[in-house]
C-alpha positions as CSV (number, residue, x, y, z in Angstrom):
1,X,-38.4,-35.6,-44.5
2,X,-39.8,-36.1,-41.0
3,X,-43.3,-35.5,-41.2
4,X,-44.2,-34.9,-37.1
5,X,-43.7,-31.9,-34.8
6,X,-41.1,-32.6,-32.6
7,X,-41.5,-30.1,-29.0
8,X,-40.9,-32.5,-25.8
9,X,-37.9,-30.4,-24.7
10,X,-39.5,-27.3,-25.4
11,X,-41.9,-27.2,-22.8
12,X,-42.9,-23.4,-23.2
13,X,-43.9,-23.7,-26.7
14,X,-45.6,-26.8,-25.6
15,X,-47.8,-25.1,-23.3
16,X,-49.0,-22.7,-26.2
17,X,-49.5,-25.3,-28.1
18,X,-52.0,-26.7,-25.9
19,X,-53.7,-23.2,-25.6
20,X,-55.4,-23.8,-29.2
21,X,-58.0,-26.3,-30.0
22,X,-55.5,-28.9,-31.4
23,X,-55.5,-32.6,-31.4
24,X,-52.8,-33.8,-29.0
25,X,-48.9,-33.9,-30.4
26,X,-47.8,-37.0,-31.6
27,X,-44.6,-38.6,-32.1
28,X,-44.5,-40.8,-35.0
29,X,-40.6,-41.7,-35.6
30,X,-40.7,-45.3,-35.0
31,X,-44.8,-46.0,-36.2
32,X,-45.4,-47.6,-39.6
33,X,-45.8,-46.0,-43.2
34,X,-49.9,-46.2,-42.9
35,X,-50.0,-45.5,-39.0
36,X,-47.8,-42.4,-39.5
37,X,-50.5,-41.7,-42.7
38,X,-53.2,-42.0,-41.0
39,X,-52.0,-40.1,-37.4
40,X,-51.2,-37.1,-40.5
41,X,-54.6,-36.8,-42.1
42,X,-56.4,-36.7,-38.9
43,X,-54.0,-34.4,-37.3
44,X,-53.9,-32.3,-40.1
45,X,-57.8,-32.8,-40.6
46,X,-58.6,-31.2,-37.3
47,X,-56.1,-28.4,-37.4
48,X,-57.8,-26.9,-40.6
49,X,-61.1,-27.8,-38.9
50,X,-60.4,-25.6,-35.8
51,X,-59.0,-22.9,-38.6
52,X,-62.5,-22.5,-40.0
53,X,-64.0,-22.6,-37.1
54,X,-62.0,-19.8,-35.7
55,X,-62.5,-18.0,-38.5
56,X,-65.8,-18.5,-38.4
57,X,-65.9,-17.3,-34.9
58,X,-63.8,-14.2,-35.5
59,X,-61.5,-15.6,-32.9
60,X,-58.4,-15.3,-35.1
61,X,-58.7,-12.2,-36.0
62,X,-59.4,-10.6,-32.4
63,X,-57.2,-12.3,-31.1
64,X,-54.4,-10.5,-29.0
65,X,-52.3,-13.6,-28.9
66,X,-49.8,-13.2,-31.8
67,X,-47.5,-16.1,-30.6
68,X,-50.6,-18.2,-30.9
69,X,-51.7,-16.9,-34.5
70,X,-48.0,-17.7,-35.8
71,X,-48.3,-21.1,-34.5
72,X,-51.6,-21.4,-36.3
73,X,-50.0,-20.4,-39.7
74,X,-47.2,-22.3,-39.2
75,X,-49.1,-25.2,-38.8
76,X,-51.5,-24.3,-41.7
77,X,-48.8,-23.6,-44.1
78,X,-47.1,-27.0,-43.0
79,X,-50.8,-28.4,-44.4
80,X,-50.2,-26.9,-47.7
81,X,-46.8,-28.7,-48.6
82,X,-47.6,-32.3,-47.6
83,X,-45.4,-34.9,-49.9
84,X,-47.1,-35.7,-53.1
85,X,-46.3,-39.0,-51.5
86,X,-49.4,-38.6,-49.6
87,X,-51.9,-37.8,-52.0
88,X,-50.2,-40.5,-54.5
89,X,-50.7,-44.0,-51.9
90,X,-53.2,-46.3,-51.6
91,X,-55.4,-46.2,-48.4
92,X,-57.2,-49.2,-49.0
93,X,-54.8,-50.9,-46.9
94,X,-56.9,-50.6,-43.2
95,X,-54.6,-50.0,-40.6
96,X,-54.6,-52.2,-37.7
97,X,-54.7,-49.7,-34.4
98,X,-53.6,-52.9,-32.4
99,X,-50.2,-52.5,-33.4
100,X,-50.2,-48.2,-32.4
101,X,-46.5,-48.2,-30.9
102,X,-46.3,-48.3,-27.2
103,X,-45.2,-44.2,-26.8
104,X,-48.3,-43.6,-28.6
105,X,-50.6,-46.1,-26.6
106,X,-49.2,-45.5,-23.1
107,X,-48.8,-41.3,-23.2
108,X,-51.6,-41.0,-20.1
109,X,-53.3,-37.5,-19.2
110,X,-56.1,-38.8,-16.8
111,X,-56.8,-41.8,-14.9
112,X,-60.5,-42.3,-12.8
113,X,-60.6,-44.9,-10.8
114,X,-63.6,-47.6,-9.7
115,X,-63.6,-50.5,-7.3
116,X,-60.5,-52.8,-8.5
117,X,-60.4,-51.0,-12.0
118,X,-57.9,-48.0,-13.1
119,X,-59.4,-46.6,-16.3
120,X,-57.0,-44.1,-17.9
121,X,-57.4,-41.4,-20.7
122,X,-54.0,-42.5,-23.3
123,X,-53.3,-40.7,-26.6
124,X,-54.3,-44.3,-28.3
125,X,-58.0,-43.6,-26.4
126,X,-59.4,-45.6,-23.1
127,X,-57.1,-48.2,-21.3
128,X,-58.8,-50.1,-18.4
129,X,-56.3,-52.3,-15.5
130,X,-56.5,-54.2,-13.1
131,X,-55.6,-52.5,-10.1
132,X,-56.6,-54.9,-7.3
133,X,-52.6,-55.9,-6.6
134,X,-51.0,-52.7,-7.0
135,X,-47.5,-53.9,-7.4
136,X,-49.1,-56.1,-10.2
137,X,-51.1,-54.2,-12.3
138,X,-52.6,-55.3,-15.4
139,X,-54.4,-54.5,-18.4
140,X,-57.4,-55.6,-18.4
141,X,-59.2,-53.5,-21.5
142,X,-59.0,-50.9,-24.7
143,X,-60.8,-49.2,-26.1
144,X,-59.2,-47.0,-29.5
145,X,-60.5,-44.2,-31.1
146,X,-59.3,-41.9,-34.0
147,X,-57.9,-39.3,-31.5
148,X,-56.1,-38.2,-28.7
149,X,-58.1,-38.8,-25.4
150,X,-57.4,-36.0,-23.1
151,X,-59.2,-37.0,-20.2
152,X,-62.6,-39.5,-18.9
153,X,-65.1,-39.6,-16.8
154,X,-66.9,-42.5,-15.1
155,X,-71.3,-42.4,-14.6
156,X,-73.1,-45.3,-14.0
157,X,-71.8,-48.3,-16.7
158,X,-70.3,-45.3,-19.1
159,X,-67.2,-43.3,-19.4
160,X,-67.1,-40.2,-21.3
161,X,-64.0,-39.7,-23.3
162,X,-62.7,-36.4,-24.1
163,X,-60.7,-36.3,-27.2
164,X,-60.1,-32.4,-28.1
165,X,-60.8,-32.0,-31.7
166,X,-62.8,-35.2,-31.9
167,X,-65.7,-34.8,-29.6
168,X,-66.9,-36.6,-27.0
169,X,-66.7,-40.6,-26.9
170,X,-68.9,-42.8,-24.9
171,X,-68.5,-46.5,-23.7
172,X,-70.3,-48.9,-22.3
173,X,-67.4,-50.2,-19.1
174,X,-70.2,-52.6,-17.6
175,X,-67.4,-55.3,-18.7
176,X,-64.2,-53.7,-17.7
177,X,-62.6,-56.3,-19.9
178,X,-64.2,-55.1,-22.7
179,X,-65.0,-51.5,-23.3
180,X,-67.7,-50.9,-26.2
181,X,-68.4,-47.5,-28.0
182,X,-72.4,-47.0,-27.8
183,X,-72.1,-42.9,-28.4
184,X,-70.3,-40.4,-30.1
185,X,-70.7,-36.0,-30.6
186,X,-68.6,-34.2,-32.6
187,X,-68.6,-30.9,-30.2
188,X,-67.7,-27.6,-31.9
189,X,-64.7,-26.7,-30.2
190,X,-62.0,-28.7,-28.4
191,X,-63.6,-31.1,-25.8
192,X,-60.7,-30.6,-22.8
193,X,-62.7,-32.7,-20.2
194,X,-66.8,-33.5,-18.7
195,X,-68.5,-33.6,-15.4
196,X,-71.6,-35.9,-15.4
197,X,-74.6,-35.1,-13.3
198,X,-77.6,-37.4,-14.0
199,X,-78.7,-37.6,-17.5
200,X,-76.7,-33.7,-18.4
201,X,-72.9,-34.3,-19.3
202,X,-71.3,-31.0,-19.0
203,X,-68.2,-30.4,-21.6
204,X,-65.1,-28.0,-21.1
205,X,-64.9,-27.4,-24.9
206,X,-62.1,-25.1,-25.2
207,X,-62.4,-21.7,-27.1
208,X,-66.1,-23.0,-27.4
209,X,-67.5,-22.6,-23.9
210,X,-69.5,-24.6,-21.7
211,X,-71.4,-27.3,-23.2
212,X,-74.5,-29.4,-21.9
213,X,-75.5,-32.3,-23.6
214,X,-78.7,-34.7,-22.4
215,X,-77.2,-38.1,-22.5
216,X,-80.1,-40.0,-20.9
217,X,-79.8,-42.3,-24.4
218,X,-76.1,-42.6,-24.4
219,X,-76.3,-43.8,-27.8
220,X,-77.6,-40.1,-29.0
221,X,-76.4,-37.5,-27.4
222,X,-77.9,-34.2,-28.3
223,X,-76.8,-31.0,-27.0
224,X,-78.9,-28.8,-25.1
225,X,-77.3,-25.6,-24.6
226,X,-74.0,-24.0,-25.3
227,X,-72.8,-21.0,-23.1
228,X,-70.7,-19.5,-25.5
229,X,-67.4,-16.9,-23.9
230,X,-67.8,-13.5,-23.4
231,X,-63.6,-12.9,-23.3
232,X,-61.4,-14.4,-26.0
233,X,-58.5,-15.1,-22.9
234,X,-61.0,-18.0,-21.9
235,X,-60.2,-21.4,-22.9
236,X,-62.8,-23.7,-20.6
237,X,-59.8,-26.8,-19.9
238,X,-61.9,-28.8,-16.6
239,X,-64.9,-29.2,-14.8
240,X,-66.3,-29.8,-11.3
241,X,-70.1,-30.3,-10.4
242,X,-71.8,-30.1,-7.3
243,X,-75.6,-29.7,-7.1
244,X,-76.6,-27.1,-9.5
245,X,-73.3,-25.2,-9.7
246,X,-70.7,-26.5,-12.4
247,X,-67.3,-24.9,-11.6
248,X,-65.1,-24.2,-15.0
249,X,-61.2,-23.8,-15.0
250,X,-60.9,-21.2,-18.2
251,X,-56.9,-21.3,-18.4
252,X,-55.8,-17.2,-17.7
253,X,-59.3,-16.3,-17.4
254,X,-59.0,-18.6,-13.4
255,X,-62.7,-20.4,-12.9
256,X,-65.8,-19.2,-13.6
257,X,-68.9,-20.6,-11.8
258,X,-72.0,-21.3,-13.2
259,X,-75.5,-22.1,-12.2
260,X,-77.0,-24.6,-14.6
261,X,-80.8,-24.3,-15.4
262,X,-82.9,-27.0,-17.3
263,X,-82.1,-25.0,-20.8
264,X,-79.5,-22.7,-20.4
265,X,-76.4,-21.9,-17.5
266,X,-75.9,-18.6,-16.0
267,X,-72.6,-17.1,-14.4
268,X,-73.1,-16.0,-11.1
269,X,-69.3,-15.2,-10.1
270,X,-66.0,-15.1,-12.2
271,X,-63.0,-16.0,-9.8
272,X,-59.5,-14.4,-11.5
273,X,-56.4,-16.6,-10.5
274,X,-52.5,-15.6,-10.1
275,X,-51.6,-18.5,-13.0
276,X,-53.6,-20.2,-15.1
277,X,-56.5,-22.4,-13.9
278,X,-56.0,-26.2,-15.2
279,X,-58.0,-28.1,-13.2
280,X,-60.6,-27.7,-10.4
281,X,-62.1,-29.6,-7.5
282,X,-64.8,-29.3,-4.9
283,X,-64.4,-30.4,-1.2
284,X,-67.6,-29.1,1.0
285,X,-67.7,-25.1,0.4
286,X,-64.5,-24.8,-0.6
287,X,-63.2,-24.6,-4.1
288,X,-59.3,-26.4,-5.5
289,X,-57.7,-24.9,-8.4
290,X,-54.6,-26.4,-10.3
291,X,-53.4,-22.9,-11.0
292,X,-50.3,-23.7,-13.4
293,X,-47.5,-21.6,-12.0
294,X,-50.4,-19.8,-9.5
295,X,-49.6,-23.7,-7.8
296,X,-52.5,-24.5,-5.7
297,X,-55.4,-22.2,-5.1
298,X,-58.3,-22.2,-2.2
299,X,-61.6,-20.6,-2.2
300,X,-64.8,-20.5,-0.1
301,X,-67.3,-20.4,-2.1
302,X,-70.1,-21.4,0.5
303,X,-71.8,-18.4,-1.2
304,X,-70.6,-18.7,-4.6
305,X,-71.8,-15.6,-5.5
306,X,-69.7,-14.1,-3.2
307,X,-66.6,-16.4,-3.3
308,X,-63.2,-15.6,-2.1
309,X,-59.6,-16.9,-1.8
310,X,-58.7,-18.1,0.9
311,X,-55.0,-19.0,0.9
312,X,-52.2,-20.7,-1.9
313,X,-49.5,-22.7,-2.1
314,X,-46.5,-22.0,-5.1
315,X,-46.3,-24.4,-7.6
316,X,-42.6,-26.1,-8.3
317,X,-43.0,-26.4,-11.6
318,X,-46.8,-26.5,-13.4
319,X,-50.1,-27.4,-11.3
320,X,-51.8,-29.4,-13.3
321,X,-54.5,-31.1,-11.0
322,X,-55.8,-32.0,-8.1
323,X,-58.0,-34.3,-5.8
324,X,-59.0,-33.9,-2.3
325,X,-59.4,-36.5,0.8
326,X,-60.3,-35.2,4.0
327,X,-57.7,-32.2,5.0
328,X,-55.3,-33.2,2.4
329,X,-54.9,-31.9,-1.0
330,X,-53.4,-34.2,-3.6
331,X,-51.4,-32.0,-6.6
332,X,-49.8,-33.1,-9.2
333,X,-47.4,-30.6,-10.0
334,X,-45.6,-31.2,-13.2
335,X,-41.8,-32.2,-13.3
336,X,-42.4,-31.4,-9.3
337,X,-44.1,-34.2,-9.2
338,X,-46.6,-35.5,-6.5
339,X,-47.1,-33.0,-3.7
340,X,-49.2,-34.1,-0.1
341,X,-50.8,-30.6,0.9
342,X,-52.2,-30.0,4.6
343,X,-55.1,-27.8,3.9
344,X,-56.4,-28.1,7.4
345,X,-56.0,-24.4,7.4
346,X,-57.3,-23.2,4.3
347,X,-55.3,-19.9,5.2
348,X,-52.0,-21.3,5.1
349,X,-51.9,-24.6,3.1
350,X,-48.5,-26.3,4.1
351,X,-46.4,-29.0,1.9
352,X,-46.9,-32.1,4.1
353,X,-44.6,-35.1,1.6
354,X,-43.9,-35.2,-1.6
355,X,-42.4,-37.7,-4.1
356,X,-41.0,-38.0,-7.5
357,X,-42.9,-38.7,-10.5
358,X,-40.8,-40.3,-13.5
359,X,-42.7,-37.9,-15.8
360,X,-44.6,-35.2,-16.1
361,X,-47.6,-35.4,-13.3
362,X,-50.7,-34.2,-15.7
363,X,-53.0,-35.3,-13.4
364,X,-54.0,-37.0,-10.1
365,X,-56.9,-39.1,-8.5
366,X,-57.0,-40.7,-4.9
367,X,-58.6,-43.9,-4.2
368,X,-57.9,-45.3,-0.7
369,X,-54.5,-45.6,0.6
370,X,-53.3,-45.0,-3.3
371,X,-52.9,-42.2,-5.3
372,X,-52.2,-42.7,-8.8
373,X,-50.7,-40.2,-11.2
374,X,-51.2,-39.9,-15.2
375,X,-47.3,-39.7,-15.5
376,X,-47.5,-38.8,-19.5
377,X,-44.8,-41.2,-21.3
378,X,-44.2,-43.1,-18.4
379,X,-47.9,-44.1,-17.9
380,X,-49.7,-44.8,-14.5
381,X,-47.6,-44.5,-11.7
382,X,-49.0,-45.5,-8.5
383,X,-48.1,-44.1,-4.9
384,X,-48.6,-45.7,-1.2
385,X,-50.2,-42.8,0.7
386,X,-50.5,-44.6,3.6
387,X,-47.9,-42.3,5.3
388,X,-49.0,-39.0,3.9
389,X,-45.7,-37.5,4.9
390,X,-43.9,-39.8,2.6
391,X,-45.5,-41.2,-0.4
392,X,-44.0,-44.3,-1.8
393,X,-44.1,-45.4,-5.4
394,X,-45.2,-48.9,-5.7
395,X,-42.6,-51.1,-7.6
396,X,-44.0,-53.6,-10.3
397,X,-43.0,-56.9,-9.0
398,X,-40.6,-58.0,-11.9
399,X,-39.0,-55.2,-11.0
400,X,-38.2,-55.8,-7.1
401,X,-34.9,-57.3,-6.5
């Protein structure tokens, strides 16, 4: 009996999927007996975790979204019938994470990037390169954790982790070469992604709201307030901050902004989308949403109480995020791949280059004359943007003829 969920070719049902608080999907066909044991208890772990906590919310049973409450139940049920197998074997065998199988430790969803270091968010948890030769990039740290990491953020010496169903993760990355865990919180949602201003790390925690947690000691976070949702459609996937406003892509719900006070945040404007909001960034007054198949969004929100659209772009395929430099706009799109928009005119964004990406594009992050793409299975892939009106993927050297 094969004991994983297998949905890579069904990319609609995979997009629900990621719509509930879940710990990321995880092929386990060619892992070891105790790696695919222990991938099952904690998968399994957090799905009944996120049950109860739904339950507990009332979530479950307000919600309008059948297709999501059969996927739930399918899941649960799946729970309930685990091989006797299971329960029978010894776990006193520790499994060595060093030896995670290279689909599970190379599946990337986020990559930040400082001075001649790449550090990237991988199912396995952080991954740190060397990105000072491009065309010879290599690994330089990792970090595991018992999780999928779903995205990171870089403050000072730290980077936040965000692992979904198990909280936020915090390393020391003073050593690049060697990442050390100094903080942990166990969030009560689905920790999508942070944005770090100061001491306050702000969390996207899924059905859960807006979270702010003071991590001025890194090695104890503590929370300080939780703006919980007001409409079950919202599902808070990414943050932006700039001064006191914190800027939060809530899936069909589009963005809501939010002015953060010492103890508490208030919404001061509520932005509805064409798509579904994935991923927002801030250039000057103007607002960047990944809109899924809304493609890419502009806003001024110079008074962000009064914000407005500006102009679009279409997606060809699924938005998924996006980084700014100067006039351009950097999207990665999906199966579309990396797209070069000219946002010189907010009003009428134009497609200015464009290249392949040998994966799925979940993300994108500019850095000089590179852009570098969390390519899922196919891991980093990184892009001479030199030209803007035609990106070039940078070869590996052993693989220049």
């Amino acid at each position: 009996m094969v004991h994983h969920i297998l949905i890579s070719n069904l990319s609609c049902v995979n997009r629900r999927l990621q719509e509930l608080p879940l710990p990321g999907v995880i092929i386990l066909e060619q892992a070891s007996r105790h790696e695919k044991i222990l991938h099952m208890i904690i998968f399994y772990g957090r799905i009944i975790k996120n049950l109860i906590a739904h339950i507990l919310k009332q979530d479950f049973f307000r919600s309008k979204k059948m297709t999501e409450i059969k996927i739930l139940i399918f899941v649960s049920a799946i729970c309930l019938f685990l091989p006797a197998s299971f329960s029978s074997h010894s776990f006193s065998q520790e499994v060595d994470t060093t030896k995670i199988i290279p689909e599970i430790k190379n599946r990337i969803y986020s990559i930040q990037i400082r001075d001649d270091h790449a550090f990237a968010a991988v199912t396995a948890g952080l991954r740190v390169f060397d990105i000072s030769d491009p065309a010879d990039v290599k690994e330089s740290g990792i970090a595991y954790i018992t999780g999928g990491a779903l995205s990171v953020t870089l403050s000072g010496d730290h980077a936040f982790l965000s692992a979904g169903s198990a909280g936020i993760w915090i390393f020391d990355v003073s050593n690049p070469a060697s990442p050390k865990k100094v903080g942990y919180y166990d969030t009560k949602g689905a920790a999508m992604a942070t944005a770090v201003k100061g001491n306050v790390c702000f969390v996207a925690d899924g059905t859960f709201g807006l979270v702010a947690l003071d991590v001025s000691d890194p090695k104890q976070p503590r929370e300080v307030f939780h703006h919980d949702i007001a409409d079950e459609r919202d599902y808070y996937r990414h943050l932006a901050v700039e001064g006191d406003l914190v800027y939060a892509a809530v899936g069909f719900n589009g963005v809501k902004i939010f002015k953060a006070g010492k103890n508490n945040a208030k919404m001061v404007s509520e932005l509805r989308t064409a798509g579904e909001a994935r991923h927002v960034a801030v250039s000057g007054n103007k607002l960047y949403v990944a809109d899924g198949q809304g493609g890419l969004r502009i806003y001024d929100v110079s008074k962000p109480e009064m914000s407005k659209e500006l102009g679009s772009i279409g997606s060809k395929d699924f938005a998924r995020g996006v980084a700014v430099q100067g006039e351009l706009a950097y999207l990665a799109d999906g199966s579309g791949g990396l797209r070069v928009i000219d946002v010189s005119k907010p009003q009428t964004p134009t497609e200015k280059g464009s290249a392949k990406s040998p994966a799925s594009a979940n993300s994108v992050t500019v850095s000089g004359h590179h852009a570098f793409i969390a390519a899922d299975s196919a891991g980093m892939v990184i892009y001479d943007i030199s030209n803007p009106v035609s990106p070039v993927q940078i070869e590996k050297k052993e693989e220049k003829k």
